[in-house]
Structure formats: C-alpha cells, structure tokens
C-alpha positions as CSV (number, residue, x, y, z in Angstrom):
1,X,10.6,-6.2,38.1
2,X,12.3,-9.8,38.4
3,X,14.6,-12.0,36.8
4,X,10.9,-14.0,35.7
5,X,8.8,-10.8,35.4
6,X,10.8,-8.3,33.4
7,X,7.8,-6.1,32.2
8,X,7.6,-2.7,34.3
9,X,3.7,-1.5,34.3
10,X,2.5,2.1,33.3
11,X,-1.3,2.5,33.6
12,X,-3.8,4.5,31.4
13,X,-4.6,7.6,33.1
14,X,-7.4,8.0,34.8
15,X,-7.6,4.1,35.0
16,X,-6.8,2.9,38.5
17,X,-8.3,-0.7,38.4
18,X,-7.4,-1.8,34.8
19,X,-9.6,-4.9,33.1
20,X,-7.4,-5.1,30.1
21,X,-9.2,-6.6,27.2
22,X,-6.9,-6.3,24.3
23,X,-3.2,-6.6,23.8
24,X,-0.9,-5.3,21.2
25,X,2.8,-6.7,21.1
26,X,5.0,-4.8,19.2
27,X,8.7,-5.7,18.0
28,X,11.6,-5.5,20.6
29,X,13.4,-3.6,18.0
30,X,10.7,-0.5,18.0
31,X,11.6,1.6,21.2
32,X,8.0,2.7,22.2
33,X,6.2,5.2,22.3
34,X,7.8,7.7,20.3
35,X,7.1,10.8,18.9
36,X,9.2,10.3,15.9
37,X,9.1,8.3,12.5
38,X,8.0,4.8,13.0
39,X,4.9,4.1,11.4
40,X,3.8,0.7,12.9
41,X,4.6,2.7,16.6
42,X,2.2,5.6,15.1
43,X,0.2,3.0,13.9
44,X,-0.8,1.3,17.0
45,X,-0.7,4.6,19.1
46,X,-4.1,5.4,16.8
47,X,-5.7,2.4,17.4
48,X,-4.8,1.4,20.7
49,X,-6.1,4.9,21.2
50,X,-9.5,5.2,19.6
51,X,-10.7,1.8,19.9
52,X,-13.3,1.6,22.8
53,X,-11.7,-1.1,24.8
54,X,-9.0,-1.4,27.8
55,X,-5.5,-1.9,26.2
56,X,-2.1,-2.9,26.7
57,X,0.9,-2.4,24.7
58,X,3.4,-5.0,25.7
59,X,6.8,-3.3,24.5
60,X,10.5,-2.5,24.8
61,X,12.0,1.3,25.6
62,X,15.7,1.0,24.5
63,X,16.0,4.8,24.4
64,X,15.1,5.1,27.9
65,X,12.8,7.9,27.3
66,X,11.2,9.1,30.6
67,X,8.3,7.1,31.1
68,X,7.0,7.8,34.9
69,X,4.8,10.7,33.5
70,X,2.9,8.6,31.0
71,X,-1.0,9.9,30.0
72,X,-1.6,7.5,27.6
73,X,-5.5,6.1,26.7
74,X,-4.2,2.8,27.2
75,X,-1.6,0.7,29.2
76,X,2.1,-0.3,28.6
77,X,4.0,-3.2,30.0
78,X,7.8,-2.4,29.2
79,X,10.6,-5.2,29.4
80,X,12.9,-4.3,31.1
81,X,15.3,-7.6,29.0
82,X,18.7,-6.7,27.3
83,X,18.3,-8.8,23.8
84,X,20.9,-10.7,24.5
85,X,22.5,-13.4,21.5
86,X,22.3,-16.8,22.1
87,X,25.9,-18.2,21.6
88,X,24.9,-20.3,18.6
89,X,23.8,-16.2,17.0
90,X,27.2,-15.3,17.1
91,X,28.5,-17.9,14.4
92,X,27.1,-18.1,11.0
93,X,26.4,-21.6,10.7
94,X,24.5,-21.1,14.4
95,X,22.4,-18.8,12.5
96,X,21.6,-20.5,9.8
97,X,20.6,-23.8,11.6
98,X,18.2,-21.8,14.3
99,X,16.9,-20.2,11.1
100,X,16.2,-23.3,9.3
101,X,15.5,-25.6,12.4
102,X,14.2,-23.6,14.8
103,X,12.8,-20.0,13.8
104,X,14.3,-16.6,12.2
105,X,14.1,-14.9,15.4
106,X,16.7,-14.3,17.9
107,X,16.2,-16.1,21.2
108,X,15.8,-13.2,22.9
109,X,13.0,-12.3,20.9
110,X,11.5,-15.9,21.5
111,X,11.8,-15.6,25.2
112,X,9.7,-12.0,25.0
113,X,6.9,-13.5,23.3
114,X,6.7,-15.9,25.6
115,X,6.8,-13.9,28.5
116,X,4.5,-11.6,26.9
117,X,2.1,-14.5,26.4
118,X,2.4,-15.4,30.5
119,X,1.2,-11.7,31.4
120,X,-1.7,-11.8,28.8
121,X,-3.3,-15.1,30.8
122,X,-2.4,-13.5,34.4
123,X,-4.3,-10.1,32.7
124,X,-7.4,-12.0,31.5
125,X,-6.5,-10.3,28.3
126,X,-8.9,-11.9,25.4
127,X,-7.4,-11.1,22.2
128,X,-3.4,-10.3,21.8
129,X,-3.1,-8.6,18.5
130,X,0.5,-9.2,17.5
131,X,2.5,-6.5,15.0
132,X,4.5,-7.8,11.9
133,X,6.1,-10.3,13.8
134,X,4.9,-13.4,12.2
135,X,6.7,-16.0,15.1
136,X,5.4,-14.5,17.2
137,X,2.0,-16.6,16.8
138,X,3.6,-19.8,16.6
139,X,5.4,-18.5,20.1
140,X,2.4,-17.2,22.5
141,X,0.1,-20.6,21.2
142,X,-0.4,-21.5,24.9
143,X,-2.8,-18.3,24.9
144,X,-5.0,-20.4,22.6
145,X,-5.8,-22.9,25.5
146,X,-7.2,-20.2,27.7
147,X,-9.5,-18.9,25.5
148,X,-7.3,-15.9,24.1
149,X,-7.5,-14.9,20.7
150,X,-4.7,-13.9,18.3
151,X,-4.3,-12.3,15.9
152,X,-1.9,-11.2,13.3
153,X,-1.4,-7.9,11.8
154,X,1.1,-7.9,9.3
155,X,2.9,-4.7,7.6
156,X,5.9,-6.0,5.4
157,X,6.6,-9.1,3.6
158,X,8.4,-10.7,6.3
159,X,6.7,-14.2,5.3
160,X,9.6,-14.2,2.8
161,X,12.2,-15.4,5.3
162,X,10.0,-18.1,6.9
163,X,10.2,-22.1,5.1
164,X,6.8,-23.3,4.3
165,X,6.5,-25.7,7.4
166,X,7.3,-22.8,9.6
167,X,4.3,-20.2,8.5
168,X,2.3,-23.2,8.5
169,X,2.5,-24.1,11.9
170,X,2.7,-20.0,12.6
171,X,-1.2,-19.5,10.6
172,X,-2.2,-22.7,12.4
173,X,-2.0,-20.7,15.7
174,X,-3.5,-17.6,14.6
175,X,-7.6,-16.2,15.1
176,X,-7.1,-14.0,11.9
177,X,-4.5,-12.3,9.9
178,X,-5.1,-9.2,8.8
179,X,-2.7,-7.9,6.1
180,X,-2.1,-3.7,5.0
181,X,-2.4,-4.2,0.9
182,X,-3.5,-7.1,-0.9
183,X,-0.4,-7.7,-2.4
184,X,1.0,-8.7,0.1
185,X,-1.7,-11.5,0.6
186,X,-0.7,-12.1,-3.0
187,X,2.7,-12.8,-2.4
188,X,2.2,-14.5,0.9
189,X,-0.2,-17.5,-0.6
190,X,2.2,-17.0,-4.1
191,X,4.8,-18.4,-1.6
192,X,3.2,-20.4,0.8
193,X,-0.3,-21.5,-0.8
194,X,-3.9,-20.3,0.0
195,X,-3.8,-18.7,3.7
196,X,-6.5,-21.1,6.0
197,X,-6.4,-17.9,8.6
198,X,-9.4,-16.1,8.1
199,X,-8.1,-12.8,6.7
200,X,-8.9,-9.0,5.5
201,X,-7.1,-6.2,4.5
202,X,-7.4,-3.1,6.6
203,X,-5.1,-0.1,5.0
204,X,-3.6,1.8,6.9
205,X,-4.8,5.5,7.8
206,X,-4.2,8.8,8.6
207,X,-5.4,11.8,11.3
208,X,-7.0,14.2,8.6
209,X,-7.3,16.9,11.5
210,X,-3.3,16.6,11.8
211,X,-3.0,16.5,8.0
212,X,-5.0,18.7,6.5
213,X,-3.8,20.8,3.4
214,X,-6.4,23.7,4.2
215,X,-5.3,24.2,7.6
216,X,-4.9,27.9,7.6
217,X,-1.0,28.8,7.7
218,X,-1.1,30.6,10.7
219,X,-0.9,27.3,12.3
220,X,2.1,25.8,10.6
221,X,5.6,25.9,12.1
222,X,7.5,26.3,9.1
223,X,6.9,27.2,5.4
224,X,8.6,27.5,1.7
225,X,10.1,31.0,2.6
226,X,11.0,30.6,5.9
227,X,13.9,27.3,4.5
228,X,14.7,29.8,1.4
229,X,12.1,28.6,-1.5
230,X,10.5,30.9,-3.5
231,X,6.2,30.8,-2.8
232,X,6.1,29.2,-6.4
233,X,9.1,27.5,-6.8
234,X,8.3,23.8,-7.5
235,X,9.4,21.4,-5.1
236,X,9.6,17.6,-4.9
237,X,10.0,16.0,-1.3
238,X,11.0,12.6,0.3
239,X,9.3,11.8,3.6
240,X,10.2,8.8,5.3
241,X,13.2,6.3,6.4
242,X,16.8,6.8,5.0
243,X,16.8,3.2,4.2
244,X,19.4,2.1,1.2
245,X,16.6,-0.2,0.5
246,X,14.2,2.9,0.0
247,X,15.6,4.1,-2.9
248,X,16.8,7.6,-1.3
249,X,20.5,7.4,-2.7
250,X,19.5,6.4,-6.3
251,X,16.8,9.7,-5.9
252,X,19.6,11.9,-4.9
253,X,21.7,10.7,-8.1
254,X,18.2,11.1,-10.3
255,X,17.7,14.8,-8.9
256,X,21.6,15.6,-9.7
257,X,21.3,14.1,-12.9
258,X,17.9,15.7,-14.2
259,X,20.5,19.0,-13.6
260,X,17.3,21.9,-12.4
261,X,18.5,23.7,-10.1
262,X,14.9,25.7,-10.3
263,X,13.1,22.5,-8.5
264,X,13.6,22.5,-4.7
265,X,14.4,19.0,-2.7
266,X,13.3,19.0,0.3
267,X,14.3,15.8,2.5
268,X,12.3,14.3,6.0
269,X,13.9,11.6,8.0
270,X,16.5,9.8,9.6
271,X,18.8,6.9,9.6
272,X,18.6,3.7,11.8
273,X,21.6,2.7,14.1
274,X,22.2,0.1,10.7
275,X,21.9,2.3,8.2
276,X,23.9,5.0,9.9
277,X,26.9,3.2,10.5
278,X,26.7,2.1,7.0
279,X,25.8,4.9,5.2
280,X,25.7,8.0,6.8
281,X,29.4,9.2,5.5
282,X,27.9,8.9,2.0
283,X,24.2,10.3,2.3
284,X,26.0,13.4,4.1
285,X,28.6,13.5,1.2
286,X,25.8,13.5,-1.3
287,X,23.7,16.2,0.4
288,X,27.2,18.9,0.3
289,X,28.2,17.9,-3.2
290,X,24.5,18.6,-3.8
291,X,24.4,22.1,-2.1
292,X,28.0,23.1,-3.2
293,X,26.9,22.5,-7.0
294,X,24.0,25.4,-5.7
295,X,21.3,23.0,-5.9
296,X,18.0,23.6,-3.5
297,X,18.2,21.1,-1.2
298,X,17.5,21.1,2.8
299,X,17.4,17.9,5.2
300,X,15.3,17.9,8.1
301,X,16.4,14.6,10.9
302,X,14.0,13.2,13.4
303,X,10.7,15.6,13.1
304,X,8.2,15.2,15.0
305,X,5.0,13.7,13.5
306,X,2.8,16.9,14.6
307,X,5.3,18.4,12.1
308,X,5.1,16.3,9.1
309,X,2.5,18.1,7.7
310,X,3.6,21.5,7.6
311,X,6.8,19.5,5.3
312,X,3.6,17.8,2.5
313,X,1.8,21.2,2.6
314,X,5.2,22.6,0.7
315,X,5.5,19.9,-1.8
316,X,4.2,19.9,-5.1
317,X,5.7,16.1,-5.4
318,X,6.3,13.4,-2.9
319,X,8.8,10.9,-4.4
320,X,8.8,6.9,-3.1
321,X,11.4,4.9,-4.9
322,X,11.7,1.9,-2.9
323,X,13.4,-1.0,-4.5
324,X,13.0,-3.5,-1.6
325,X,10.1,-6.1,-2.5
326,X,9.1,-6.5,1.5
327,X,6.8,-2.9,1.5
328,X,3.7,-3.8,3.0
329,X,1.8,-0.3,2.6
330,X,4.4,2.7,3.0
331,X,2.4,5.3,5.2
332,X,4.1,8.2,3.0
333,X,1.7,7.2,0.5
334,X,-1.7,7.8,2.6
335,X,-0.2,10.5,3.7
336,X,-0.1,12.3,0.7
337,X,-3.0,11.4,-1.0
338,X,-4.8,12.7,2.9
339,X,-2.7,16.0,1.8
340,X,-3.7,16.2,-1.8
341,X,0.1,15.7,-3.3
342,X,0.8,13.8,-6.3
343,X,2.7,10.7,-5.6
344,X,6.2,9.3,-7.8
345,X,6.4,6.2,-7.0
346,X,7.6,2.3,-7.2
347,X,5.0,-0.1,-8.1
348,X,6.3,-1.7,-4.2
349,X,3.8,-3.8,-1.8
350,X,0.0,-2.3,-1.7
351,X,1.5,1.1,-3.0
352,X,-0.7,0.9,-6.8
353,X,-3.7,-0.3,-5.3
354,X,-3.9,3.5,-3.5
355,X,-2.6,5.3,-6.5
356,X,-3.6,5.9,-10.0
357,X,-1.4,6.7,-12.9
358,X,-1.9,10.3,-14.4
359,X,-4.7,10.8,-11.7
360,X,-2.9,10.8,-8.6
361,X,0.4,10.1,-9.3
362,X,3.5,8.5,-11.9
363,X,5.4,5.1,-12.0
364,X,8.8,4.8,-11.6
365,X,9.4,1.7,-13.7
366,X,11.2,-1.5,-13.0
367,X,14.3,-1.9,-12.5
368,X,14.3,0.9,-10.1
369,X,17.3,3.4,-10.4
370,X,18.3,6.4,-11.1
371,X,17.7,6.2,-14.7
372,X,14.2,4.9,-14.2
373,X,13.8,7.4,-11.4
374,X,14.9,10.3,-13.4
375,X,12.3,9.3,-15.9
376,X,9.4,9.4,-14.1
377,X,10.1,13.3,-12.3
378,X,10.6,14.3,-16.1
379,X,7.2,12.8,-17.0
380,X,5.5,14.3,-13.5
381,X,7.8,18.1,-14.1
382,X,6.1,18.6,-17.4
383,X,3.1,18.8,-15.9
384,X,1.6,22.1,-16.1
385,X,0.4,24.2,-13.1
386,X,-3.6,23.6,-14.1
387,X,-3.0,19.7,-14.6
388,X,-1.1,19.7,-11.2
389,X,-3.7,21.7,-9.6
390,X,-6.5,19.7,-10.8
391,X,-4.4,16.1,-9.6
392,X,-4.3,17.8,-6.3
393,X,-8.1,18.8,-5.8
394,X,-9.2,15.1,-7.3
395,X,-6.6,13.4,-4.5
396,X,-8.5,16.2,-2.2
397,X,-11.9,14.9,-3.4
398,X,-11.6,11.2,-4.6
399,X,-8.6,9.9,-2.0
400,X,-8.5,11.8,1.1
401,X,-11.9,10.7,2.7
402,X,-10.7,6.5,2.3
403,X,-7.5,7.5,4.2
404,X,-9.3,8.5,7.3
405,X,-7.9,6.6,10.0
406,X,-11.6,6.0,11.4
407,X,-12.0,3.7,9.1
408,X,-9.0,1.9,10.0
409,X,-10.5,2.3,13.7
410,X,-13.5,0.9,12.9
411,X,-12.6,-2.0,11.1
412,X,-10.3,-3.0,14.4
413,X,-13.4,-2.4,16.7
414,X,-15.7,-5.0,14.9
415,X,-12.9,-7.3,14.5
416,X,-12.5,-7.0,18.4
417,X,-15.9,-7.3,18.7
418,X,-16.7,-10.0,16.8
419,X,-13.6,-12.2,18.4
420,X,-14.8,-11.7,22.0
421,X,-18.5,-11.2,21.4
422,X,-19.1,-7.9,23.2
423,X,-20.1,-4.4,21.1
424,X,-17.6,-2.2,21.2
C-alpha cells in the first residue's frame, strides 16, 4: 500500500491468478464484510457470492476486523484511507456550497471513487456495479472510456439530496440503474423527471435454507422458553436498525401505551456510532421503565445473521414503523414474509408493493406515531389464533417462494451477461 495505491488486496480462495470481471463498490461508511446487521453488506455478500463470475468488492474495514484469513468466493480490495474532511466540511457554509456546487459527498468519499475507478481499468474489470451511492457514477466516468460498464444499484432514496443538474449528469454516466421497489423509481422521476438510464427493479431476497420457519428446533440456538415466554404467549418483534428515523421509540411508547403485559416484545438490533451518541441514554431508559412496570420485554444487540431466524421463528408479529421517506425496500420485510410472519407496517419505500392488507399484514397509518402505531397492533392483536394461523401458511405459500434470493441472483447474472456479452 502507497500514498497513490491505498487499496490492500485479499484474493478469493482457491483463486491464485484472478481475471476479475465484475466490481462492486460499496459505501466508505459500511465496514466490510461483516457478520452483523447491514443489509446492503449482506446484500452484496449473496450476490457477489452466487453469481458465476470473478468479483471484487472494492471497500473500507474501519473496524479492523482480521482480514488475513479471508475464504471468500470473490475478492476484496480494502482502502486503507482515513476519510478525512476537507477544510471547507468543517464550516457550514463550506458544506453547503460543495453541496450545491460541487456534490453531497465528502471529498474523501470523491477521492475513493476515483481511486476505485483507477484499479477497475488496471483490473480489466468490465462492469463496476456501484451500491446506493448515486455520485459515485458521475465520479468513476473515466471507466466509460475503456469500455467498462456501470451500473447503479440503488437501495434508499438518496436521489432526494441531489439538485436536478446533478442526477442528470450522475444518470448520464450510468449503463443501467437498477432500483429495490418501484416506488422509489416513482419518486425518483416524481423529482427529477423520466429516468433515460435503462432501468428494472430487482427486490431484494433472502437465503430460505437460512430462513426457514420449518426448520426442525433442534437446530435453533434459542427459543420462547429459553428468554422466559410462555410456548403460546403472543409475541410481537422488531428486527432491524435502532434508527430514530425507524420508528422504534414511537413503538416502544405504542407497546406501553396499549398497557398488555400478556404480549411479549422482543427487540433485534443495534445503534450506529450516530444514533448511539444521541440516543442511547433514552432507548436504554425506555427499555428499564418498560421492564420495571413488569412488562415482557428482552433486547438482543449485534446478532449475528445465522441467528436472526431463530428471533422470526418466535414472533407472531414483526412490527416496521419507519417514518423516514428515504426506505428503499427494508429487508425485515422479505424476511418475514420468507418466514411466514405477519408484517405491521408503514406504507415506507417498496414496503406495500410486498405486503397485502389483512392477507399478509396491517397498515400503520400516516402520520406515523404512537397513536397510529398503537392502532394498527390493536387491529392485528384481535386477530384470532385460526385467522393468524391461516395469514401465516398463505405468506408460507403465496410470498415466501418470490423472496428467494435466486431470483435476485438470477436477475444480476443476465444483467452481467447481457452488459458484457458472455453467458454467465
């Protein structure tokens, strides 16, 4: 590694000549791989995985998690880079003039773009599939010139913070943009006009040998008795990110306020450096008030997605009250419907275009909050065990097949293949 080639190479096993033909660059602000929570890091471990070409994954590690052993099916280049601010970042009105004039991205993040770009020619790469960062397309154009195709594949609505000349000159640059819902197409051309990027939507899927409601208990880790829940006490469950913009603390207020202490609450995730130093005092404060007034509730931080399923197979409710309007496709919602639960949620990104009302799940109306979020677990808790049980076996039979993440697979390995004009 040099000052001019920060990237620190870890081969895929059992490859000792690499001919890397696809790229994917992933934000600086995911440390990757990990093992835990972030969905777009899960996302591309699945595809970089299963598609039948020789990958890269051009990435940071800010954790510093051991590396030197890595068995991956595919390739990493790591940067090696501290994100450092540019001094005009450090002042407001710096920020908002780069923002306006120049891009929403840090200059950091500019500068590994570009150097991921460099390594792509020097590879022979032929298509650099670029995730959620939008800029990022508008910043590796040069690849364009040598024959390398790009290609967009956005999660959340970040097209939002970008001025209309900006995206423009971003779409100019890009092979194909492949969004996770249609609505956030919708909103995209709602903004910015009708997208010339040839596009498709590609949901995002799930390992249905990992999640798998039948999956005899013997091989779960941990069950409803072992955390202190009756077998058929009911319980609802939030998986995911403890993001303010999520919706968790208004859930926690709607679970205190619907006042049954007979439902368990059973809660999955973590918080982000962000979040925690903003919020942490007060989820934690929440969570003892809750447990001192002898409501059911346990928190589980930082499990391991081999785990996750063991955590659905105990709920009879998955709740997803996000209030943010940036949702591309939350992955707690294929997820469930892959595990048969009935979902409570937000009408949020491509969230209703997975889930059907009084078939597979319940709307929390708009505004969400805890009133509106109290409403709809009244409306799903007075459902009786037969309708529950017959939601569950239509998600089993109508939903879980289109989650498979084959298809998700699949759909990556034409794209591939009709870009660079090999069979995959």
């Amino acid at each position: 590694m040099t000052k001019e080639n920060p990237w620190v190479f870890y081969p895929a096993k059992d490859i000792k000549h690499p001919d890397y033909q696809v790229a994917f660059l992933m934000s600086p602000h995911i440390s990757y791989p990990t093992k835990i929570g972030n969905s777009i890091a899960t996302l591309v471990d699945t595809i970089a995985t299963k598609i039948n070409y020789q990958t890269i994954v051009f990435c940071t590690n800010n954790n510093h998690e051991a590396l030197d052993s890595w068995k991956g099916n595919y390739g990493l280049a790591v940067n090696q880079n501290k994100m450092k601010k540019h001094f005009l970042e450090r002042f407001w009105l710096g920020r908002g003039i780069l923002n306006n004039l120049v891009s929403p991205l840090p200059t950091a993040w500019r500068k590994y773009a570009r150097q991921c770009a460099d390594v792509c020619i020097m590879l022979g790469v032929k298509v650099l599939i670029i995730e959620d960062v939008a800029d990022f397309g508008w910043l590796v154009r040069k690849l364009r010139k040598h024959g390398i195709k790009v290609v967009l594949h956005q999660h959340a609505y970040t097209q939002r913070n970008y001025k209309k000349w900006l995206w423009k000159r971003i779409e100019r640059q890009l092979d194909r943009l492949i969004f996770v819902s249609q609505k956030t197409k919708q909103l995209t051309e709602e903004l910015h006009g009708k997208l010339k990027a040839s596009t498709e939507i590609v949901y995002n899927g799930v390992d249905l040998e990992l999640y798998d409601p039948k999956k005899s208990p013997s091989f779960r880790t941990i069950n409803k008795g072992e955390l202190g829940f009756d077998s058929h006490q009911t319980i609802i469950g939030y998986i995911g990110r403890l993001s303010a913009s999520k919706g968790i603390f208004e859930l926690i207020e709607a679970y205190r306020n619907l006042g049954r202490k007979d439902i368990g609450f059973i809660i999955v995730g973590g918080l982000d450096a962000k979040e925690r130093a903003r919020h942490s005092d007060d989820f934690h404060m929440s969570l003892k008030s809750l447990q001192g007034s002898g409501f059911p509730v346990k928190y589980f931080e930082n499990i391991e997605q081999n785990q996750i399923p063991d955590f659905y197979a105990m709920l009879d409710y998955v709740v997803i009250p996000s209030h943010n309007y940036y949702e591309g496709l939350p992955k707690v919602v294929t997820e469930a419907l892959a595990m048969g639960v009935p979902v409570i949620a937000s009408d949020r990104g491509g969230t209703w275009e997975l889930v059907e009302e009084s078939k597979t799940g319940w709307l929390i109306e708009n505004p969400v909050g805890v009133v509106t979020i109290m409403e709809a677990l009244e409306k799903a808790l007075k459902t009786s065990p037969s309708e529950l049980a017959k939601m569950q076996e239509y998600n089993l039979i109508h939903d879980r097949p289109k989650m498979d993440q084959k298809i998700m697979v699949e759909k990556f390995s034409d794209l591939i293949s009709e870009l660079i004009g090999e069979p995959h």
